[in-house]
N, C-alpha and C positions, 0 to 999 in steps of 0.2 A: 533932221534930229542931229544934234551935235554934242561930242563925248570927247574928253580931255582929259589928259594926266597934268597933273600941277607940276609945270617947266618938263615936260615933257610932251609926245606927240597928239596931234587933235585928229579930229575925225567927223566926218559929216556921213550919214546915213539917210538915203532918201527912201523914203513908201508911198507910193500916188495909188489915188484909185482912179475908177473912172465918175463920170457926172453921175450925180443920185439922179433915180427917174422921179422922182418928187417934191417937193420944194421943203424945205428946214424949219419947222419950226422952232421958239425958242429952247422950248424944252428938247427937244432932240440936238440944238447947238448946242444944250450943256451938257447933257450924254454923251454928245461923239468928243466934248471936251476933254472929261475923265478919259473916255476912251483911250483917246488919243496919248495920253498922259500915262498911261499903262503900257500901251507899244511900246514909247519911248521908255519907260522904266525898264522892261522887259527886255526887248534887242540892245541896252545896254552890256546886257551880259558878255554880246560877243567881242567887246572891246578890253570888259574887267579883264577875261582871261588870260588877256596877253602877259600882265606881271603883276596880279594878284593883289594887288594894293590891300592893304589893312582895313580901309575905310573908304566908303563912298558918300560923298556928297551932290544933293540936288540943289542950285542955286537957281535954276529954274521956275520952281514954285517948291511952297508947302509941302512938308514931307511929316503927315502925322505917324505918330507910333503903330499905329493898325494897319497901315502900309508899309512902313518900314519892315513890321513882325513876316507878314504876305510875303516880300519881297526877300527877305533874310532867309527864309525856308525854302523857296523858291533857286537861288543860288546856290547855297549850298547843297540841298539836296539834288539839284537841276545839275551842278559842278561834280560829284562824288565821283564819278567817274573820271572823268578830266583830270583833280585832285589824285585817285587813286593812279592812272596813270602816270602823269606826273611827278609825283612824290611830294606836293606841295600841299597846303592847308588853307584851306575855303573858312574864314571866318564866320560863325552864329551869329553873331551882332556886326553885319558889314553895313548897312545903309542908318547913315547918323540922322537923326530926327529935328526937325525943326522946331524952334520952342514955342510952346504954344499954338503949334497947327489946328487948324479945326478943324473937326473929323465934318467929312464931305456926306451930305443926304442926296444917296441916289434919287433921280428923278423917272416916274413916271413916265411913258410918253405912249401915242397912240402907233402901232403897228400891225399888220396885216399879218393873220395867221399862217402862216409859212416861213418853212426850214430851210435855214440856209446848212448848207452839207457840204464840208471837207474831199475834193479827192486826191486822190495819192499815188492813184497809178496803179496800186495794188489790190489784191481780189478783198482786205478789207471793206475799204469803201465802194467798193462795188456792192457787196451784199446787202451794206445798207441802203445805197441808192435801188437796188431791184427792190428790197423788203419794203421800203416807204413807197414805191412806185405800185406795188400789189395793193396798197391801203391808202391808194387815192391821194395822199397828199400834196399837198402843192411845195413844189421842190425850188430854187434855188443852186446849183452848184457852186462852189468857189474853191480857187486856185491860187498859190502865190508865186509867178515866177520873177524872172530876172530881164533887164529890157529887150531879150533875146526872144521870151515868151515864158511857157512850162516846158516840161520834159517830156520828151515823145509819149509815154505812157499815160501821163496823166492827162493829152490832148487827145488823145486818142478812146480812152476812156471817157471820157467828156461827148466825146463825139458818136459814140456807140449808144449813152444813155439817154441821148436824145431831150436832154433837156436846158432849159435855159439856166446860162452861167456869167460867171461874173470872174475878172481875172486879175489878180490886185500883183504892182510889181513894187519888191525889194531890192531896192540897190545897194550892196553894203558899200562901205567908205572903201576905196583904191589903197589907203591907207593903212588898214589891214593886212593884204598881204604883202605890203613894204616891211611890215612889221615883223613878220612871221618870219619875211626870209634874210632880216636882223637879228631872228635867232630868238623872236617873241614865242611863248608857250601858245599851243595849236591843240586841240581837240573837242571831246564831243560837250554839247550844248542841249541843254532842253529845248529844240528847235518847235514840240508841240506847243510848247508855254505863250513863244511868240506867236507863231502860228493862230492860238486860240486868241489874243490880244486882238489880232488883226481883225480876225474873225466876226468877235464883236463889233467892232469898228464897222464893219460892215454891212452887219446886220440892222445896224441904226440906218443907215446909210441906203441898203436899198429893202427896206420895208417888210424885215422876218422878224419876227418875235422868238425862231429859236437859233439853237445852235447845234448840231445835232452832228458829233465824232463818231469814231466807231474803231475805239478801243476797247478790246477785249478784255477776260477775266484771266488770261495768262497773263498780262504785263505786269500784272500787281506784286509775280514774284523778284527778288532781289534777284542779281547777278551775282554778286559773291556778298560775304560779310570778311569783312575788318574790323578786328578789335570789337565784336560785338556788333558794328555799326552797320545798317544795310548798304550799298551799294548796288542801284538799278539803273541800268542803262537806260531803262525806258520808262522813267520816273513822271515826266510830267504826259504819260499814256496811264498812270494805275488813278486807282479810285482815289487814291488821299489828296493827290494833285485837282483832281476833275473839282472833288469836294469844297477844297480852298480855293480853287477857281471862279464857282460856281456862286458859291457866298460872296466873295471880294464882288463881282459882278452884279449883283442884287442890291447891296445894300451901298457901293461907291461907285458905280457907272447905272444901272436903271434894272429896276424889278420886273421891266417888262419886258425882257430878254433871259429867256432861259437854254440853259449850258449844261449837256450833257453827252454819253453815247448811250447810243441806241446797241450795240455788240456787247457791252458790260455782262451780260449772263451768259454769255457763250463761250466756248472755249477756240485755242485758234484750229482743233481738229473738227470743229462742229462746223466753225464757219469755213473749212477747206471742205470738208461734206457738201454744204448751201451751195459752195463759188460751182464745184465740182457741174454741177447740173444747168449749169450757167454759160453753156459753150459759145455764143457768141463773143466774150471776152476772153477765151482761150489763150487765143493766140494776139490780143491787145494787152493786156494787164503785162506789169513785170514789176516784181519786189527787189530786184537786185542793184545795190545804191549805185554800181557804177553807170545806171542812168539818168542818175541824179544830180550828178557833182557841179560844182558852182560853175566851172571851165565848161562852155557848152561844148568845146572843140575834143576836150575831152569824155564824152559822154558816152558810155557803152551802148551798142544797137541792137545787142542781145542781152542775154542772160551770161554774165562771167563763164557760172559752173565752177566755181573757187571759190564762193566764201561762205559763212554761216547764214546769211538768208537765201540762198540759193537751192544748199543743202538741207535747210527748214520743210522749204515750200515741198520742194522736192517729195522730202518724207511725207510732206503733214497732207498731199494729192494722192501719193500712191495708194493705197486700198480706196480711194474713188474715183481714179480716172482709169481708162484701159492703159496697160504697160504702153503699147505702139503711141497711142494718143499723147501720153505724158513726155515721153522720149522724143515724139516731135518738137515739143512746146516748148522743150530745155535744148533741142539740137544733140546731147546723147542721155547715157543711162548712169546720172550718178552713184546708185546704189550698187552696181556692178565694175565700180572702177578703184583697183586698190590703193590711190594716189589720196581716194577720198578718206580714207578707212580712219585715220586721226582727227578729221575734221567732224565726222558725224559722231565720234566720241565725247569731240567734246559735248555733243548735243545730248547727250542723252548716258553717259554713263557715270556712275556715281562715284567721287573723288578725284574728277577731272574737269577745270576750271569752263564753268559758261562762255558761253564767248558775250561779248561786250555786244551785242545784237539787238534788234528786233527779232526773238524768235522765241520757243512756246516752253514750256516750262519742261525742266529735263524730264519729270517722270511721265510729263505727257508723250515728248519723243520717245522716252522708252517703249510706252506703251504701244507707238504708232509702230517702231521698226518691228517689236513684236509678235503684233498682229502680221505681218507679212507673213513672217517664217511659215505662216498657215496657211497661205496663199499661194495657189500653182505657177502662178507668172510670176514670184516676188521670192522664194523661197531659197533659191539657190544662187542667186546673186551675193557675191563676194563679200557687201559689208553686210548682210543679213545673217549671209553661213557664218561673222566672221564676229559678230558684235552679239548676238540673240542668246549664245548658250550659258550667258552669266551674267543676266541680267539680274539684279536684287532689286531694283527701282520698278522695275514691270511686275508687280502683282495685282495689279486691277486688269481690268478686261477694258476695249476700246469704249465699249457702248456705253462706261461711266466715265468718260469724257466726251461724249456726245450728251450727257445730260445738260439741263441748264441750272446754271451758280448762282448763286447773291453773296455779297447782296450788291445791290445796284441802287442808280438812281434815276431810270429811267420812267417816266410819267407810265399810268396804267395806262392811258389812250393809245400808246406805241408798244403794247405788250403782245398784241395780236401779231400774231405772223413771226414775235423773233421768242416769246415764252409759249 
């Protein structure tokens, strides 16, 4: 895939898969066409950001207005953070239209009923692969790493749930970070948006009819507002995204690929309850990004213990794992160390900035640290004594966020076992 500034730097981006176990037919060559035609639109993004240009143009192919509108919502809201960091301005109307495009009729095609399933390393996708695994489904895994492979978590999680996967590798352009350290603008991406692009591409490719995430009903809340305007860090994980996903997919790449999560009613202390009982993954899962990072050489082999998903998880385990069990799993006791006391503030107390994270919505951490103070093993640890006696955002009880939410869009057939 190739992406250029006018008299300025280019950039080549490669995606391989491996051989489909099935042979193409015509119809699924024009499926994985669009497909393909979406990655590339999508993983553009991570070129736009470098200096924000006004306008994007596809010389490519045809760029009707219904994809352009997809794509325009998609950046900017996928950028808001990025933008908000930066102090720069993500254009409403950035991808120009080609005149006269013809709007593209998804195609049909025949596919074998089976899910293909995202994992990520963390006790997310894990719940959904145990949950679908209790209800017989015939599973799929997929992964996208770097020519190095995945990240120790998510290979290793792979390899606990014992099912057949598939390992799709993104190389971004070398070019990129020439750019970055020219002083090009650097941060976070709607990395789910590509992710799901690929995803489908996939699913055409080796013979699943679904697609099947496992974003929860906490991502849905913003991270802060500006000027009215929401900003979420974890924008293309909430429902509006899944939804214009989900339709763009139907009606311009094939109706016979369906795009969803399965965790959408749950909350992320329900599914820390679920993971909770799930000790084989214990001590394989880890949410903490520095084992994720593009640099394999740089790659954390533990858990930090420093940042906002570390100190999420932490919380969102404690009232379901035993205290010694958890404190092994993290190597010590975040809740009792006064270094942390600011950083679980921010998680959870009210008029103090979210952190730009993957983590659960502040009155749900309230809710969680709350719950401890009631707890014999939990109660007299330092940010519990030190955070719990003035909380205004804690007036629910834990067990109304163990409920389950909507709304969602998960098919009734996949409601057993997570409603």
């Amino acid at each position: 895939m190739h992406y250029a500034y006018k008299d300025g730097p280019s950039f080549e981006e490669n995606v391989s898969f491996p051989r489909a176990a099935v042979a193409l037919d015509p119809g699924k060559h024009e499926a994985l066409e669009q497909a393909f035609k979406l990655i590339f639109l999508l993983s553009g993004i991570s070129y736009y950001k470098l200096y924000v240009p006004r306008r994007v143009v596809c010389p490519a192919f045809p760029l009707d207005k219904q994809t352009a509108d997809f794509l325009n919502k998609i950046y900017y809201h996928g950028l808001g953070e990025f933008a908000y960091r930066n102090n720069v301005s993500v254009s409403k109307e950035l991808f120009v239209c080609t005149q006269d495009a013809p709007h593209h009729k998804a195609v049909k095609v025949a596919l074998k009923d089976r899910s293909l399933v995202p994992v990520g390393g963390g006790k997310d996708s894990i719940v959904s692969v145990e949950t679908l695994k209790r209800n017989a489904e015939d599973l799929l895994l997929f992964a996208v790493g770097n020519v190095k492979g995945v990240a120790e978590p998510i290979r290793k999680s792979i390899e606990t749930m014992g099912q057949p996967s598939v390992i799709i590798k993104r190389i971004l352009s070398g070019e990129l970070i020439k750019q970055n350290e020219k002083g090009a603008l650097n941060g976070h991406i709607p990395i789910t948006a590509i992710l799901s692009s690929i995803a489908v591409a996939s699913a055409l490719l080796f013979d699943c009819n679904k697609v099947i995430f496992s974003n929860e009903s906490s991502a849905n809340e913003p991270t802060v507002f500006l000027g009215g305007q929401a900003v979420n860090h974890q924008y293309s994980k909430t429902l509006d995204f899944e939804t214009d996903f989900a339709d763009f997919t139907k009606y311009y790449v094939s109706p016979s690929v369906e795009y969803f999560s399965l965790l959408r009613p749950l909350t992320e202390a329900e599914i820390a309850r679920r993971f909770s009982e799930m000790k084989k993954y214990h001590n394989v899962f880890r949410s903490c990004n520095a084992a994720f990072k593009q640099n394999n050489f740089e790659r954390g082999k533990t858990w930090c213990c420093d940042c906002p998903k570390c100190r999420f998880v932490f919380l969102a385990l404690a009232p379901f794992i035993k205290k010694v069990e958890l404190v092994e799993i993290f190597g010590q006791n975040l809740l009792d160390d006064p270094r942390q006391l600011d950083g679980f503030r921010a998680l959870c107390q009210e008029g103090v900035d979210k952190p730009f994270e993957c983590v659960g919505e502040k009155k749900e951490s309230a809710v969680l640290l709350k719950s401890l103070s009631a707890n014999s093993d939990w109660k007299d640890d330092y940010i519990v004594r030190s955070l719990v006696p003035d909380f205004p955002l804690a007036t629910e009880n834990l067990a109304s966020f163990l409920a389950r939410r909507g709304p969602h869009r998960m098919p009734s057939r996949y409601r057993r076992g997570v409603c």
